[in-house]
N, C-alpha and C positions, 0 to 999 in steps of 0.2 A: 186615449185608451180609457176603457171602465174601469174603477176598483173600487174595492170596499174601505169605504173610512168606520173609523171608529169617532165620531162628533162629540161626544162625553162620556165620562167613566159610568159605570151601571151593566145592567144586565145585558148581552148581547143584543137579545132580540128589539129590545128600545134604544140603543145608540147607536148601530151601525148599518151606517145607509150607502146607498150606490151611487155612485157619481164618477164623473167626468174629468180628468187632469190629462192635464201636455205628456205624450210620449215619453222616456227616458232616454239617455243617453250615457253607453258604457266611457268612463272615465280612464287615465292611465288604472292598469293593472285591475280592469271589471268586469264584467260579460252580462251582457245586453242579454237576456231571455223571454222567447215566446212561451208565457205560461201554457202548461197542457193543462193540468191537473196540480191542487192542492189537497194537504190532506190536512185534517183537522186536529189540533192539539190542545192540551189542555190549557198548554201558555196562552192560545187566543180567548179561554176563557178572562185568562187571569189577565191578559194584557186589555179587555173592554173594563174589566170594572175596577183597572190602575192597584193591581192588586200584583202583578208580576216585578221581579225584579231589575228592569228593564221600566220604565215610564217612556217612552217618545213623546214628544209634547202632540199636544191637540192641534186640529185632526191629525188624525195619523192610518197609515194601508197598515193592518194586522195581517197575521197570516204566516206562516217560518217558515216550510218545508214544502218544495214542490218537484215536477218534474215536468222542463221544459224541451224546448230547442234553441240554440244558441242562434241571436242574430247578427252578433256582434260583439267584437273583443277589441279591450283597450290595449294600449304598447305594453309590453312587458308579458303577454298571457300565452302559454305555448302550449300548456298541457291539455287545450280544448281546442277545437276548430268549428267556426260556423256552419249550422247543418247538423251537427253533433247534438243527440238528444243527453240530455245533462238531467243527476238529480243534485238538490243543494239546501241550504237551510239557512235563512238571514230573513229578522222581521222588516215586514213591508211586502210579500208574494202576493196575495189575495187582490190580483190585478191580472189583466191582459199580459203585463209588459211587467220585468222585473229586473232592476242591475242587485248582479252580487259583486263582493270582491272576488275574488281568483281563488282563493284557497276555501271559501265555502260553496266549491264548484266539484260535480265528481262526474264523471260519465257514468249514465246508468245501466245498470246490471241488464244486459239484453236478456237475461230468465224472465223479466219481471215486464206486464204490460204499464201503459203510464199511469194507471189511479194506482198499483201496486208498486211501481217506484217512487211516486209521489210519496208514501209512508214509509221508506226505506231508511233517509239517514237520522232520522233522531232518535225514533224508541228503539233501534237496532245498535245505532253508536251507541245511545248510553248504556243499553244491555251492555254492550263489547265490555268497554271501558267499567262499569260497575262488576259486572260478572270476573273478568280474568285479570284487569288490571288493579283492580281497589280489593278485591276479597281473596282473587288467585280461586277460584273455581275449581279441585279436579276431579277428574273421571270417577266414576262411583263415592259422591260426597253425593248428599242429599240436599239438595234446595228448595227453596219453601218461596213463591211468588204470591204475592198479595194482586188483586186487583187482577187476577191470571184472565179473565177472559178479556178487558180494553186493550187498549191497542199500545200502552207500554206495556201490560204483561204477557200478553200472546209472543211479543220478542222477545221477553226476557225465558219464554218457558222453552220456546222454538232452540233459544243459545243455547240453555241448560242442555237439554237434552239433545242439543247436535256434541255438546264437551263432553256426554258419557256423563252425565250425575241422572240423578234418582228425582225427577223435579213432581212436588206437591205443589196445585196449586188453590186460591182460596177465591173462591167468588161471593158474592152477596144474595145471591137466588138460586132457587134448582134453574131455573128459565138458560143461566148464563154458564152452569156447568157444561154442557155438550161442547162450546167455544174453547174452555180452558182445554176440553179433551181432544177435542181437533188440532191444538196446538202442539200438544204435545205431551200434557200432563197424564204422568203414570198415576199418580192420586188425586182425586178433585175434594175438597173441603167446603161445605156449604156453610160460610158462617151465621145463615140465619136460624140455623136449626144445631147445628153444632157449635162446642169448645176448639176453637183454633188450639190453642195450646193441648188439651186434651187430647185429639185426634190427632200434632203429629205427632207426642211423644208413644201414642198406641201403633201409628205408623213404622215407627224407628227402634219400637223395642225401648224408650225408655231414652234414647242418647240425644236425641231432640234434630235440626235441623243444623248443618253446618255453616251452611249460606243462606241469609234471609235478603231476600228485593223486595224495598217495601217504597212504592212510591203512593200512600193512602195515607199516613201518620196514625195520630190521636189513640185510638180503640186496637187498629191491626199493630203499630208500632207495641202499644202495650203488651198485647200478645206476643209479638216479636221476642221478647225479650225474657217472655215465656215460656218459649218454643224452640229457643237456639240451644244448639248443642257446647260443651265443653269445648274450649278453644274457636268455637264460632264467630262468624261473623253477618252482621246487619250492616246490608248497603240501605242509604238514605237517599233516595234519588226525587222526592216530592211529598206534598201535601197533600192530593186531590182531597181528600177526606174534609179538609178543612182548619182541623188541626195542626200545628208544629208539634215535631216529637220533642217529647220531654226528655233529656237523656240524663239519668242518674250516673254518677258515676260510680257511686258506693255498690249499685247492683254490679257495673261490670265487674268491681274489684272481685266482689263474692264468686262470683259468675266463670272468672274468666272468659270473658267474649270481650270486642272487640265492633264499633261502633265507624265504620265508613262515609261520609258524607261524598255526595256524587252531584257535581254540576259541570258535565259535558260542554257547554260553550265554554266555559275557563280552557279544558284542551284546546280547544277551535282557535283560541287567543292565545295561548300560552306558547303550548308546543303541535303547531297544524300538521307537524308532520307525522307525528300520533295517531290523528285522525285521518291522516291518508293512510297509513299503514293499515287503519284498523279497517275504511273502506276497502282494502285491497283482498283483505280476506274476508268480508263480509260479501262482496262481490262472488268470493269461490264458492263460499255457503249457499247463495244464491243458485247461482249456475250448477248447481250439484242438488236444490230443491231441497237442503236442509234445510233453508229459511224462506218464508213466504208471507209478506204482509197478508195478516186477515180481512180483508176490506169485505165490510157489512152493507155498504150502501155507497152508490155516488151518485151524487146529485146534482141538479145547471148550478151554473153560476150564481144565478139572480136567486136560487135559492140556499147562499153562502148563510146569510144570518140565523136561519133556520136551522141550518146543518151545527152551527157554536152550541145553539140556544138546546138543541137535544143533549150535545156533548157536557153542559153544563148541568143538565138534568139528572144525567148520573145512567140514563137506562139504556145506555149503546154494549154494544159488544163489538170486538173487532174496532176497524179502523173506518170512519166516514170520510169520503173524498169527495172533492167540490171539482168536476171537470168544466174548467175555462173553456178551454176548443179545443178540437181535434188535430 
């Protein structure tokens, strides 16, 4: 089969080259997958230049989230059948041919075609999982999405506003506002020209944001903390920005809010049956066109490196997906 290695840590577009390795083979309790479609995330940024929290030693197939068809299943696996187009998330996709274990296995949302279920289970589970399980999300609370037009915030703005909140969200350009607003945002925030903090408390009357998703840190995290309302709370689900948040704790005291950390594969390992639940109604979302991955472009295969090296750039909107084959 072809796949993408990653040869040395560094920038995408200088380490990771295409090449040639032996077929796989589904082990007890695995499932053998013909890749369709991968979608691009910001871990393959951070997994090329050994910067994720995850290392696999050198070389290594990057890549986390795709949607294939099953070719084949190890003893122990019932809840998928060969034939059965599957979406899933385990690094080493960014290939022909790919085994997961069984429980990072889901049948894909027939709403959704394959470069759009390709971008289904990670910025969608972590939305779930940050939005209603770490913060408790409800109906008419207001939400504040950093990053609202990429392809973790277009999920997380699509959830908000499928739960009935008030979702603000904050982009980096006018260019990227129209994406935040096709997702779903009732308010769009331009922080190159505006006060984040500013603009939601003028938003809200004064009371600030209830629920902050801030997967950017540094600059928007400061704001965050800005911008939250009385008894609020800020999920932490990333860094893209570059920075790690600072968290004081002396502000929340003042503050009363309330400081989440979110790392969804912990679910995936911890308690999987979490994550299938959360699939099961992420799926209804789905089939019901509450939630729709935004895919901005997909692209061949052989132009996989190219497709990290923009996402590392910072200037995509939506989701980029890499179609293996049809």
């Amino acid at each position: 089969m072809r796949a993408w290695h990653v040869t040395a840590h560094g920038e995408p577009a200088d380490v990771l080259r295409l090449v040639d390795l032996p077929d796989p083979v589904a082990g007890d309790g695995q499932v053998l997958v013909r890749v369709r479609a991968v979608a691009v995330n910001f871990p393959d940024v951070l997994l090329a230049r050994g910067e994720y929290q995850v290392r696999p030693p050198l070389p290594f197939v990057p890549g986390i989230e795709l949607c294939g068809e099953v070719l084949a299943v190890g003893a122990g696996v019932t809840h998928v059948d060969v034939g059965q187009r599957v979406v899933g998330s385990h690094i080493g996709v960014l290939a022909e041919l790919a085994v997961l274990d069984a429980h990072e296995v889901f049948a894909a949302p027939d709403a959704l075609d394959d470069a759009q279920a390709s971008a289904f289970t990670i910025a969608y589970q972590t939305g779930w999982f940050g939005l209603h399980r770490r913060a408790a999300l409800q109906r008419g609370e207001t939400l504040l999405v950093h990053a609202a037009a990429g392809g973790v915030g277009t999920a997380a703005v699509q959830l908000g506003a499928a739960a009935g909140a008030r979702v603000i969200g904050v982009v980096g350009s006018a260019a990227k506002a129209d994406a935040a607003r096709r997702a779903g945002a009732h308010v769009v925030i331009d922080r190159s020209v505006q006060d984040v903090a500013d603009a939601v408390r003028a938003e809200t009357g004064g009371a600030g944001a209830d629920v902050v998703y801030d997967p950017v840190g540094g600059d928007a995290f400061a704001a965050s903390t800005r911008s939250v309302a009385f008894e609020g709370r800020i999920v932490v689900v990333g860094f893209a920005g570059g920075t790690i948040q600072d968290i004081r704790a002396a502000h929340l005291l003042v503050k009363n809010y309330t400081v989440h950390g979110l790392h969804w594969g912990l679910y995936a390992r911890v308690r999987p049956e979490l994550v299938t639940a959360a699939h099961v109604e992420l799926t209804r979302l789905a089939d019901t066109g509450a939630v729709v991955p935004q895919v901005s472009d997909v692209v061949p295969f052989t132009d996989a490196a190219a497709a990290v090296a923009r996402l590392a750039a910072g200037s995509t909107t939506g989701r980029l997906v890499v179609r293996v084959q049809d």
